[in-house]
N, C-alpha and C positions, 0 to 999 in steps of 0.2 A: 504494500500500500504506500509506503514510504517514495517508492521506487516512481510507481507512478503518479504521484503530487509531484515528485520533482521535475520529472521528466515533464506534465504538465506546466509547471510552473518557468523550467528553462525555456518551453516553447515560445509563453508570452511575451517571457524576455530578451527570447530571440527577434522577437516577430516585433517588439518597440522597437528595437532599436534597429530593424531593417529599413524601417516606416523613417525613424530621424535617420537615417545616414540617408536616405532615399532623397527628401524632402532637402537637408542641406546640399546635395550634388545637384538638384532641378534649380534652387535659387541659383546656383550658378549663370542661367540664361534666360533669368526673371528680365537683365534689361532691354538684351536684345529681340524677346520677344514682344516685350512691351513695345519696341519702338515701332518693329513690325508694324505693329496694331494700330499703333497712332497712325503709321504712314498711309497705309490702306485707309484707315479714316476720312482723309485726308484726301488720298485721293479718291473717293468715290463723292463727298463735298464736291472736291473742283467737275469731277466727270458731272453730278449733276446741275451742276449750273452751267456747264457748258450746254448743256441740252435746251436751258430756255435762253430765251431771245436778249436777254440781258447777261453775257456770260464775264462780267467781270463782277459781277455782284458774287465770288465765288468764298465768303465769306476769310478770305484769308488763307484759303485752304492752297494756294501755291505758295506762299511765304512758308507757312509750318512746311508744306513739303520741302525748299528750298533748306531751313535749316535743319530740319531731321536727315538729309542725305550728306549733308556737311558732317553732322555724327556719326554718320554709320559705320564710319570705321574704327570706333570707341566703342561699338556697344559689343565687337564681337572679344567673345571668350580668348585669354588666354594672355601673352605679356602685350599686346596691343599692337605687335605689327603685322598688316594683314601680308600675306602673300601675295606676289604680281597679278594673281588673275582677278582674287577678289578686289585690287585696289582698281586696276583696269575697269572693273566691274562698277566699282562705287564713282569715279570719272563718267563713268560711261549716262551715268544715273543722274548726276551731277548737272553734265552735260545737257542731257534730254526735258530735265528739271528746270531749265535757265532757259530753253528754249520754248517752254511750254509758259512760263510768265511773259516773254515780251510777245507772244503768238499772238495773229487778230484771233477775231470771234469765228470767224469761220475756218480757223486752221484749229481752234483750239482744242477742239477732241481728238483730232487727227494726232496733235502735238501727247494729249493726254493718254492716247494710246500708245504713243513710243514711251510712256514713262512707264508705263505698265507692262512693256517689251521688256524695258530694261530691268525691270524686278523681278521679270520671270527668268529673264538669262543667268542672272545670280542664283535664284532660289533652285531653277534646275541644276546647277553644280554645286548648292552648299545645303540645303535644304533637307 
C-alpha cells in the first residue's frame, strides 16, 4: 500500500513539474508570437479600409505595421542575430511595408497584398 501512494504521489509530482518546465520553455516565444498577432491585426485594419472608398482612413494601421516590422528582428528567440535569410526576409517586409504607406488608393491592396506575400515567405521557412 505504501508502494502504491508513493508511486501515486511521484506521478503528481512528476506531472507538476512537467506542466512548469513546459509552461516556462512556451514563455520563451510569448513575444514573438504576440507580435505576430498584433501585425496580422494590423494588417487586416489596413486590408479593410483599403476596401472602402476612403482608404486612408486606415486607422493607423500602416504606421503600427511600419514599426512592428522595424522589430521583428528582436522579437525572434535566441542571442538576437537573425540569420541572412530571415534578415533578407524582415528587409524584404520592411521594404513592401514602406511601399504600401506612400501607395494611392487604388494600388493600395495590391501594395497590401505584397505585404502579406512577404509574411508568408518568412512564415513558410520559419514557421
Amino acid at each position: 500500500m505504501r508502494f502504491v501512494i508513493g508511486a501515486i504521489l511521484g506521478l503528481l509530482v512528476g506531472a507538476v513539474c512537467a506542466v512548469m518546465a513546459y509552461n516556462a520553455i512556451s514563455q520563451r516565444h510569448a513575444y514573438s508570437r504576440g507580435l505576430m498577432t498584433v501585425m496580422g491585426q494590423a494588417l487586416k485594419q489596413a486590408n479593410d479600409a483599403a476596401a472602402t472608398t476612403d482608404c486612408t482612413n486606415d486607422g493607423h494601421a500602416l504606421a503600427k505595421l511600419s514599426l512592428l516590422a522595424d522589430d521583428i528582428e528582436t522579437a525572434i528567440p535566441g542571442d538576437g542575430t537573425p540569420d541572412r535569410v530571415f534578415h533578407q526576409y524582415s528587409m524584404d517586409l520592411k521594404k513592401q511595408v514602406e511601399a504600401a504607406k506612400t501607395s494611392t488608393c487604388t494600388d493600395r491592396k495590391q501594395a497590401l497584398t505584397d505585404v502579406k506575400n512577404a509574411c508568408s515567405a518568412c512564415h513558410r521557412d520559419y514557421k
